[in-house]
C-alpha positions as CSV (number, residue, x, y, z in Angstrom):
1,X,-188.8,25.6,-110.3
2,X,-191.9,26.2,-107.5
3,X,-194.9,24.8,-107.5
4,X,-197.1,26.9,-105.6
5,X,-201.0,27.7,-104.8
6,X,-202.3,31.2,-105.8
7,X,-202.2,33.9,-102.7
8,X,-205.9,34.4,-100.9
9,X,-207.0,37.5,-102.9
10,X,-209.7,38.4,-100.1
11,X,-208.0,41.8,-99.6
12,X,-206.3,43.5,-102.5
13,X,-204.7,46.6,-100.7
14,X,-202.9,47.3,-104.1
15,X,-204.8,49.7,-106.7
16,X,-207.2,48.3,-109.1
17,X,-206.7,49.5,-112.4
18,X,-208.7,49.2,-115.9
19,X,-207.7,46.2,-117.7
20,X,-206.4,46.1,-121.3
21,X,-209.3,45.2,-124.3
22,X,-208.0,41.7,-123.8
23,X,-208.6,38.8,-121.3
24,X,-207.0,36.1,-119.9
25,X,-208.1,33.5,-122.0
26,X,-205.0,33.5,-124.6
27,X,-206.6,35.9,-127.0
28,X,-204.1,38.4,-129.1
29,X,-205.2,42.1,-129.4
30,X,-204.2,43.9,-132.4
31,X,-204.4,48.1,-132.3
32,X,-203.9,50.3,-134.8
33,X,-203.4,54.4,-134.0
34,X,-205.1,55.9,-136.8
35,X,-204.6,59.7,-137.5
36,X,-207.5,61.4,-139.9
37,X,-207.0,64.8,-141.5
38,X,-209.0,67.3,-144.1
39,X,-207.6,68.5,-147.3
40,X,-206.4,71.4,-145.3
41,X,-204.3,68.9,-142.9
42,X,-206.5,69.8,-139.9
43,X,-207.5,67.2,-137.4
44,X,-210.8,65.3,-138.1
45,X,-212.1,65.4,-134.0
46,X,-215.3,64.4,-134.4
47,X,-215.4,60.5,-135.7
48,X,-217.3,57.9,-134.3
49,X,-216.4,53.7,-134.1
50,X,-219.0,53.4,-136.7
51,X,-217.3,55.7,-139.2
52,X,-214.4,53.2,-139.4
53,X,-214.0,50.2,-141.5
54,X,-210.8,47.7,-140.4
55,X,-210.0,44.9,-143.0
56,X,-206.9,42.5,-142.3
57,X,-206.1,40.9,-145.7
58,X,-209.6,41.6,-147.8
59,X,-211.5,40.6,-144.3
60,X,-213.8,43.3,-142.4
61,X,-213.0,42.9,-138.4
62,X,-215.2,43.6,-135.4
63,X,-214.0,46.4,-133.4
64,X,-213.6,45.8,-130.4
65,X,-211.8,48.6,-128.6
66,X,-212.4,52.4,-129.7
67,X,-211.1,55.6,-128.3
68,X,-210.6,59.2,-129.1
69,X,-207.6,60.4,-127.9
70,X,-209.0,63.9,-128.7
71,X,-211.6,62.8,-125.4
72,X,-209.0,62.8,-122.3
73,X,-205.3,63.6,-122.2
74,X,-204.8,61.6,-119.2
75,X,-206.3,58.2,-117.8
76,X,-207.6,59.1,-114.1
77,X,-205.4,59.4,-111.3
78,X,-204.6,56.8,-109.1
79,X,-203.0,57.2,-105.5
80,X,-200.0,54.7,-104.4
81,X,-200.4,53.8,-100.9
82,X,-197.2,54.3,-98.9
83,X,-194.5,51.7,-100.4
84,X,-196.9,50.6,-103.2
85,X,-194.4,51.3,-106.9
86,X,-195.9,50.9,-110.7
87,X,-194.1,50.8,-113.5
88,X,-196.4,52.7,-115.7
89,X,-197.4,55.8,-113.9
90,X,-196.2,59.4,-113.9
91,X,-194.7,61.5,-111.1
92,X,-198.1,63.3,-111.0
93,X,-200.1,59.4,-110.6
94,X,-201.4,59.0,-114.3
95,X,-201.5,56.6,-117.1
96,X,-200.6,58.7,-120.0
97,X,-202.9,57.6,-123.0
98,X,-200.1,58.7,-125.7
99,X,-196.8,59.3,-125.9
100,X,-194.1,60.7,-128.3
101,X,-189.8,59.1,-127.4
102,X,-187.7,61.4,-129.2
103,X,-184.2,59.4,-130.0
104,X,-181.2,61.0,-130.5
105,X,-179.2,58.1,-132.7
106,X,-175.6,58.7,-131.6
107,X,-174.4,55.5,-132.9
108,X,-175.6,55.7,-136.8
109,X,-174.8,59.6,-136.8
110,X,-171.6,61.0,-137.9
111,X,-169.4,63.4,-135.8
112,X,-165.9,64.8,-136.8
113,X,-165.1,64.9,-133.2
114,X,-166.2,65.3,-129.4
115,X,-166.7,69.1,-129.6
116,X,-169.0,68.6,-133.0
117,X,-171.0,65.9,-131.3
118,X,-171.5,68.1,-128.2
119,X,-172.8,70.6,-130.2
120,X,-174.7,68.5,-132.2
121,X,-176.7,67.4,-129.5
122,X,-177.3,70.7,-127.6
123,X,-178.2,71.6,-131.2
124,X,-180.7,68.7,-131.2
125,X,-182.0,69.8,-127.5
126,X,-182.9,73.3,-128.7
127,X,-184.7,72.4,-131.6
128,X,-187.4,70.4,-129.4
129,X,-190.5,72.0,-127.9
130,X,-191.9,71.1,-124.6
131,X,-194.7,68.5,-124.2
132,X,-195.2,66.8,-121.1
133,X,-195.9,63.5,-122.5
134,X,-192.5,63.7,-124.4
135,X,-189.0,61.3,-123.5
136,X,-185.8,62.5,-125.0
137,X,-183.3,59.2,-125.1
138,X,-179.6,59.3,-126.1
139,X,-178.2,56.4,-127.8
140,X,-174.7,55.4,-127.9
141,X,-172.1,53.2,-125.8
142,X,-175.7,52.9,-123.6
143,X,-178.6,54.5,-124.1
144,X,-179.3,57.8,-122.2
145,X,-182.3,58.7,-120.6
146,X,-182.5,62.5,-120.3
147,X,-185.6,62.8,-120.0
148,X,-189.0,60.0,-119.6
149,X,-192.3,60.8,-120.0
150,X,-193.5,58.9,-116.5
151,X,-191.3,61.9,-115.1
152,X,-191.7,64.9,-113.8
153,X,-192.2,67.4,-116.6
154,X,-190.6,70.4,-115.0
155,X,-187.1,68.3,-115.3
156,X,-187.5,68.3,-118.7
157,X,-188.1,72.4,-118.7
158,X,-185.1,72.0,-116.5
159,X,-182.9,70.0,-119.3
160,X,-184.0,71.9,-122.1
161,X,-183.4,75.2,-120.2
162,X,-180.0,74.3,-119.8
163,X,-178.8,73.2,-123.1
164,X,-180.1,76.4,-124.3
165,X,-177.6,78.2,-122.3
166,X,-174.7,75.7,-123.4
167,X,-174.9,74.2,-120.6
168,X,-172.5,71.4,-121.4
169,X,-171.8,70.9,-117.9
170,X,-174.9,69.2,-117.2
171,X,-174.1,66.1,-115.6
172,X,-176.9,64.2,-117.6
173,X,-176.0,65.8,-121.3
174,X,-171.9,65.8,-120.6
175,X,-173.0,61.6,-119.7
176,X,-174.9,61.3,-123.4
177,X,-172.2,63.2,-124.9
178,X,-169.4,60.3,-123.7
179,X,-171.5,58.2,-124.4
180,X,-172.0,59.0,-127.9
181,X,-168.0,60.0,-128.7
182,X,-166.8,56.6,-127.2
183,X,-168.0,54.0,-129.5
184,X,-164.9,51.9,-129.5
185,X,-165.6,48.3,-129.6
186,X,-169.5,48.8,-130.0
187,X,-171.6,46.8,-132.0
188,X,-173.7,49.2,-133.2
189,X,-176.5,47.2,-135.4
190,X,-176.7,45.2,-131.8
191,X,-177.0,48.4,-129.8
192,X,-179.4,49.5,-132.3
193,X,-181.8,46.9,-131.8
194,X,-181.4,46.5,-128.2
195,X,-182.3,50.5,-127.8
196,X,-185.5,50.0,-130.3
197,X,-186.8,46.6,-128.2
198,X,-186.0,48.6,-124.4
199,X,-188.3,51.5,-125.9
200,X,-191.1,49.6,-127.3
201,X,-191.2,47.1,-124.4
202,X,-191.2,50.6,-122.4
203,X,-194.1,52.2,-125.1
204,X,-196.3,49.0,-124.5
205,X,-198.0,49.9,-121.1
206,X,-199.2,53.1,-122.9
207,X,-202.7,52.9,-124.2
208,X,-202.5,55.0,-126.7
209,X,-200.6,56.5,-129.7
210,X,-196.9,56.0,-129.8
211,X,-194.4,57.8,-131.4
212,X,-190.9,57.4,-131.9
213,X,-189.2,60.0,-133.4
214,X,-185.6,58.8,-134.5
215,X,-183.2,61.5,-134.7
216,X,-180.1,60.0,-137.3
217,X,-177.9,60.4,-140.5
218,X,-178.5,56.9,-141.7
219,X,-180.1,53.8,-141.1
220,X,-179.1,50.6,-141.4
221,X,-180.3,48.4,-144.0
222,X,-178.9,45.3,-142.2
223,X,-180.8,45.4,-139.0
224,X,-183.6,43.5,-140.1
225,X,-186.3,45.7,-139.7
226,X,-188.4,44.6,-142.4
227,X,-192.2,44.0,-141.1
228,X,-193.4,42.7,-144.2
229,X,-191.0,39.8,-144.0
230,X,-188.9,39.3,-140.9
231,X,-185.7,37.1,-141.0
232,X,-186.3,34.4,-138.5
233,X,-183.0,33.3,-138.6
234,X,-181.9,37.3,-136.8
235,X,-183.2,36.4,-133.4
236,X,-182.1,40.2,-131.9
237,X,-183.7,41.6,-134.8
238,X,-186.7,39.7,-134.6
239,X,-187.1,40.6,-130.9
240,X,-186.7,44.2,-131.7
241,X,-189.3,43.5,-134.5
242,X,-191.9,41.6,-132.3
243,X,-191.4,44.4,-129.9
244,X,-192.3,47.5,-131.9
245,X,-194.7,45.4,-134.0
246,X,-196.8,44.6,-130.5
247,X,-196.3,47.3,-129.3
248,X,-197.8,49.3,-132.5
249,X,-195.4,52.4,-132.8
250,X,-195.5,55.0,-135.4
251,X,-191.8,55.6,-136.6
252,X,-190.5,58.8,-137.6
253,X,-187.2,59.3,-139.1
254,X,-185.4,62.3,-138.9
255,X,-182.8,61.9,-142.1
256,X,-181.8,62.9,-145.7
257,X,-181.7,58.8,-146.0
258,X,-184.3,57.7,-148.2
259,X,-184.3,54.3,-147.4
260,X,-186.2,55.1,-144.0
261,X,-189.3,55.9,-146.0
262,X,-190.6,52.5,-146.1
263,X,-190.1,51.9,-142.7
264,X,-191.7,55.2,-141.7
265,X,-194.7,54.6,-143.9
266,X,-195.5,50.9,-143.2
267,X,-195.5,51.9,-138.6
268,X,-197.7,54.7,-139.4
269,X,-195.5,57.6,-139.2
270,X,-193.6,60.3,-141.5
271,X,-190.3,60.7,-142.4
272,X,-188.6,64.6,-142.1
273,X,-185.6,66.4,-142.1
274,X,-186.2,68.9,-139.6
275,X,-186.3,67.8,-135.4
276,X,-188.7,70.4,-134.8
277,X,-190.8,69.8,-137.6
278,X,-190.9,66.1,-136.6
279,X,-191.7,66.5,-132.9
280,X,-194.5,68.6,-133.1
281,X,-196.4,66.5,-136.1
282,X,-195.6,63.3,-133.9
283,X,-197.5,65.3,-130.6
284,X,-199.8,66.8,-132.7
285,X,-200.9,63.2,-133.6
286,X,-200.3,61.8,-130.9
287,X,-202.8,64.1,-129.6
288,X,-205.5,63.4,-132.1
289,X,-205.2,59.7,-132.8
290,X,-207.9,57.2,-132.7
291,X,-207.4,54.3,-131.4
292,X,-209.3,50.9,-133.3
293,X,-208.6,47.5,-131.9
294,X,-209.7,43.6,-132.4
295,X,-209.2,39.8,-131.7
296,X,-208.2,38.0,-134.7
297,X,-209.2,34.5,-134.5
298,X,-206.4,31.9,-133.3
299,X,-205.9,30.9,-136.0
300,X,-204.9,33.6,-137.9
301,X,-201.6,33.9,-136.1
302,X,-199.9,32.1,-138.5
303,X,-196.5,34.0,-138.5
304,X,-197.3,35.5,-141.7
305,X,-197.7,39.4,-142.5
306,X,-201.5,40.8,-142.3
307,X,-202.1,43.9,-144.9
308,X,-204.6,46.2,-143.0
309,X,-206.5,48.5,-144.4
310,X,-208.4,51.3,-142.5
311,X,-211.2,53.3,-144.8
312,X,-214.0,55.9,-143.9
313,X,-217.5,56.6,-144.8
314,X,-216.7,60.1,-145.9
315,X,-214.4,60.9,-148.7
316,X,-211.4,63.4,-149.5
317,X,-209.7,62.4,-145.6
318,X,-206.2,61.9,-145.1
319,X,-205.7,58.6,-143.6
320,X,-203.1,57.2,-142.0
321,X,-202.3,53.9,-139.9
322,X,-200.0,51.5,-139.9
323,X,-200.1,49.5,-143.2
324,X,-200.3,45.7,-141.7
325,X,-198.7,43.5,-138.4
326,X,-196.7,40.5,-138.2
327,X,-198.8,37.7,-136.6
328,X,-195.9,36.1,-134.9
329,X,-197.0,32.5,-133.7
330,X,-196.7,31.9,-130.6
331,X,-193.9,29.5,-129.5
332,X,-192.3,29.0,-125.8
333,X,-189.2,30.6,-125.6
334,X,-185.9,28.7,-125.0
335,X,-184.3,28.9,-121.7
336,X,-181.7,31.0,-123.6
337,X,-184.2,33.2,-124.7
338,X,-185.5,34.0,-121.6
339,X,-182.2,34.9,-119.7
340,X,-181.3,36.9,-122.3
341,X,-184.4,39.0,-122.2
342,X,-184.6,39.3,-118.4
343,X,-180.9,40.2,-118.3
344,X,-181.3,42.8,-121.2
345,X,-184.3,44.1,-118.7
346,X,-182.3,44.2,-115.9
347,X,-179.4,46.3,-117.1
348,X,-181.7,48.5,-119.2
349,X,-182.8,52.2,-118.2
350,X,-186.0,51.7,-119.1
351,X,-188.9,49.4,-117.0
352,X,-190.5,47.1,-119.4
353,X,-194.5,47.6,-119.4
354,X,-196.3,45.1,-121.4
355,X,-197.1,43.3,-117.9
356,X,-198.5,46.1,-115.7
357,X,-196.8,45.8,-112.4
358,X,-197.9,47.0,-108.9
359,X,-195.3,46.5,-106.4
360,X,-195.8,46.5,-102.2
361,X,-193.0,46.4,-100.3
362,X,-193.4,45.1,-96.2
363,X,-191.6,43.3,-93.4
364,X,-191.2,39.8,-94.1
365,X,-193.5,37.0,-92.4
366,X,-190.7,34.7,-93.8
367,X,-187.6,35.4,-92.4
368,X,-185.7,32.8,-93.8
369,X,-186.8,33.8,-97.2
370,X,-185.7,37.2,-97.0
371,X,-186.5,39.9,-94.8
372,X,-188.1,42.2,-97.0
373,X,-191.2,40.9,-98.9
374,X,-192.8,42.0,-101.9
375,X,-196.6,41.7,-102.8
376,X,-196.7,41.7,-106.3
377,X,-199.7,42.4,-108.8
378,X,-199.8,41.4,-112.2
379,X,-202.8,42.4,-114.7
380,X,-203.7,38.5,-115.6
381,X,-204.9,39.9,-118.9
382,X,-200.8,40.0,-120.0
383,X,-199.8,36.9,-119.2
384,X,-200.9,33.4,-120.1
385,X,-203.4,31.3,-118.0
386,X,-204.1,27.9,-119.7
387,X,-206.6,25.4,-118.7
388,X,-205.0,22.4,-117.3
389,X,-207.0,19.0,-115.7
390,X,-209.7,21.2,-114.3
391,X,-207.6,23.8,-113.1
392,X,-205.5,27.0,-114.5
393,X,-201.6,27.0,-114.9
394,X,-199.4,30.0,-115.2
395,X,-195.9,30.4,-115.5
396,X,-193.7,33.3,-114.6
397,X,-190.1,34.1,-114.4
398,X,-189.2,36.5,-111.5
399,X,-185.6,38.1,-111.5
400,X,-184.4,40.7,-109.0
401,X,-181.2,43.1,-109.5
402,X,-180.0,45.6,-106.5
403,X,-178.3,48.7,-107.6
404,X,-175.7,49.8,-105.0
405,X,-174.4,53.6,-104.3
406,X,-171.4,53.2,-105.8
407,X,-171.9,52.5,-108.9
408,X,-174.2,52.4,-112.2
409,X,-174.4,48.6,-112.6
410,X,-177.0,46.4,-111.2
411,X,-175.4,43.7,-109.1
412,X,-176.5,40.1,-107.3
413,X,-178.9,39.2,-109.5
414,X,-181.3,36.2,-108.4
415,X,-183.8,34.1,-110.9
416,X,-186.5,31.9,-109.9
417,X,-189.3,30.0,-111.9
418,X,-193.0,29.8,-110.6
419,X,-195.2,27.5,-111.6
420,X,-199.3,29.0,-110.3
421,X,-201.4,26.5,-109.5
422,X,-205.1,28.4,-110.0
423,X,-208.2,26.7,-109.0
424,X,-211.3,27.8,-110.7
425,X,-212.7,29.7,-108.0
426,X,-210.1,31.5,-107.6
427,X,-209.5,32.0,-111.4
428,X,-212.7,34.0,-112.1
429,X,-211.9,36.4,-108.7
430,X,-208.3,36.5,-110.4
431,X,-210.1,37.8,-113.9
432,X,-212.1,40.7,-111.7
433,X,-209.5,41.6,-109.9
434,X,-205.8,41.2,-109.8
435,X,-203.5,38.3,-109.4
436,X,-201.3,38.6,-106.3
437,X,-197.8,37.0,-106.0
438,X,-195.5,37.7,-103.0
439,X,-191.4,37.0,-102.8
440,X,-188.7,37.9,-100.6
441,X,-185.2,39.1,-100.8
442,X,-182.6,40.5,-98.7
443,X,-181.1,44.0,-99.1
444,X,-177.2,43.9,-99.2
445,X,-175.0,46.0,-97.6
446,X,-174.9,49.3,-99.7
447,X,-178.3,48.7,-102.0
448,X,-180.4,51.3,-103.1
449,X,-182.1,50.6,-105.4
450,X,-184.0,46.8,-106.5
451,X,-184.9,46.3,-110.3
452,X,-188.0,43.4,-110.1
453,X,-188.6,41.5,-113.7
454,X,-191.9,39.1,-114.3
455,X,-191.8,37.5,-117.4
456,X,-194.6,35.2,-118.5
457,X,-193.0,32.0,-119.5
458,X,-195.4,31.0,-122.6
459,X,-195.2,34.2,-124.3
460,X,-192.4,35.5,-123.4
461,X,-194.5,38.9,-122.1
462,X,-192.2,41.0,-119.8
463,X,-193.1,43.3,-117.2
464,X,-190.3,45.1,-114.8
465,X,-190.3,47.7,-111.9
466,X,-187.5,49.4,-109.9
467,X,-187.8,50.8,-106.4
468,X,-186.1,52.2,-103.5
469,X,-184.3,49.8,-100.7
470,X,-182.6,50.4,-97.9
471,X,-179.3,48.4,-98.1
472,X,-178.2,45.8,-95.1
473,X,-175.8,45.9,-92.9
């Protein structure tokens, strides 16, 4: 463990970016994507915060976050200097303020062979319609990304181009469909939850609505998805839980099981039996969502299951939000708990976002360190800064994976604890601005690529980036 003071922050060259509707101070923010329709089904766009009531369990709440997604599609832009990475940003330099993850559940689908699942999964591919705030994932063996929404939206025109000509050549769709016919060996109620807590942990940076629309024949009554009354005792499943219940996604099945009604209903979304049909009433909410947050009082996370309520001034609307959260306590994780999450981060596809990370990369002014440094910033409003003998603590976990050329599968992966020392000076610049952190590594011989994980200690909060190295010599 290190036990270190906080950089000088007297020159921030990183970008400064809007801070989440909470603050450093321990408090736990609760949003809830509401979607308000007519008796004809059209989109209600003209609402107000003072239109909307929020009640957790028989108690009105202050609101203290509102938007209209209806207002801005996109968060403004912000420009990277050169070597500066984020982990929430598209290709184009935008926060999206919604997003809709389209899962293609190869693992609880049924396929009489290779050719049928190929073809099931072009047919899939067809079905969807373009949106460029849309990701297309393909679960199996690992979980595929065709396709994020942080990407560059002419590659998905590109994918869904090709598998509209059959092109089952297409190195990423013949990859999902191995990965989906070879299943030998695979644990797929683990796989299942590991997929469902890499999305939401990849959902949580989004502001916004967020959608997953889950593409399968069956689900799993056994995974321990139940929000109203989590089974402590599943520690995957309650990580997956945590994850999509923090994250506040809206679920929507795609199935002739009826069992996924409940879990459709209490997250906020629909259940269907068409793709297409499913896709565009998750945008289309997506792109009409309100968005209602508050700060329920410390002492109402008690681990229990809060009913919520969300009711209008104006009758004969459609509403509909999620139907309650799970106020998980909060409790330090083991050390067990923690590799396993960062590990899980590491080897994932997808960069974790509920800590926002900026990421500088420069010439090292400590060689024997490393000779590559990197400046990290971290939004202190997701992670935990306690008050400690007149001075301010926090505690993050910072693991680092390089990728080399030839191969898939990250590689020397190195851990280290540190323990911020924050005097109160410095504390209140760290609340306007950003807290800085910088550490070193050296490139091995053939890297290209370096996966950075930050996870806050107390609350188990994880935030990761990857970015481009040039491997040593």
């Amino acid at each position: 463990m290190r036990f270190l003071a906080l950089l000088p922050l007297t020159a921030c060259l990183l970008p400064q970016v809007a801070q989440t509707p909470t603050e450093a101070n321990n408090k736990r923010f609760v949003e809830v994507s509401v979607v308000v329709h007519d008796h004809k089904g059209q989109p209600i766009s003209d609402l107000t915060k003072g239109d909307f009531t929020l009640v957790d369990r028989g108690k009105p709440q202050i609101i203290s976050a509102f938007r209209s997604e209806l207002a801005s599609r996109f968060m403004a832009k912000l420009t990277l200097g050169p070597n500066v990475y984020a982990n929430r940003l598209t290709s184009r330099g935008e926060i999206p303020t919604a997003a809709t993850v389209v899962l293609f559940d190869g693992i609880n689908t049924r396929f009489r062979d290779q050719a049928d699942a190929g073809q099931r999964l072009l047919a899939f591919l067809q079905e969807i319609e373009f949106d460029d705030r849309m990701a297309i994932y393909v679960l199996g063996r690992e979980m595929i990304l065709l396709h994020d929404f942080i990407g560059d939206p002419n590659h998905l025109l590109q994918l869904l181009g090709a598998s509209r000509t059959g092109a089952t050549g297409n190195s990423e769709i013949s990859r999902a469909i191995a990965a989906i016919t070879d299943l030998a060996d695979v644990d797929r109620g683990q796989q299942t939850l590991f997929a469902l807590e890499t999305i939401a942990n990849h959902l949580a940076g989004v502001p916004g609505r967020k959608n997953l629309v889950w593409v399968a024949d069956g689900f799993p009554s056994d995974l321990g998805l139940d929000f109203t009354s989590p089974d402590h005792s599943q520690h995957t499943a309650e990580r997956a839980l945590r994850a999509i219940n923090d994250a506040a996604i809206a679920i929507y099945p795609v199935t002739k099981d009826g069992s996924a009604g409940t879990l459709a209903e209490n997250s906020g979304g629909r259940v269907f039996t068409g793709i297409k049909s499913a896709v565009r009433a998750a945008v289309e909410d997506a792109n009409s969502a309100y968005l209602l947050g508050f700060n329920p009082s410390q002492d109402d996370w008690d681990g229990a299951y809060h009913p919520l309520q969300v009711k209008l001034d104006q009758r004969g609307f459609e509403v509909r939000a999620r139907k309650g959260f799970l106020a998980f306590k909060d409790q330090l994780p083991s050390p067990a708990q923690v590799d396993s999450v960062v590990l899980d981060t590491l080897a994932g596809p997808l960069d974790a976002t509920v800590i926002p990370l900026f990421v500088r990369t420069g010439p090292s002014d400590k060689p024997d360190k490393g000779n590559l440094r990197l400046t990290l910033q971290i939004d202190p409003a997701s992670i935990t800064i306690q008050s400690k003998n007149g001075h301010y603590v926090a505690i993050l976990e910072v693991a680092m994976r390089q990728l080399p050329s030839s191969g898939s599968t990250y590689v020397l992966s190195t851990s280290e604890t540190y323990t911020l020392t924050i005097q109160p000076d410095v504390y209140l610049k760290i609340l306007k601005e950003s807290l800085l952190l910088n550490t070193y590594v050296s490139p091995q011989k053939g890297a290209v690529q370096l996966r950075v994980v930050v996870l806050d200690r107390p609350s188990g909060a994880i935030g990761s980036v990857h970015l481009p190295i040039a491997g040593g010599s």
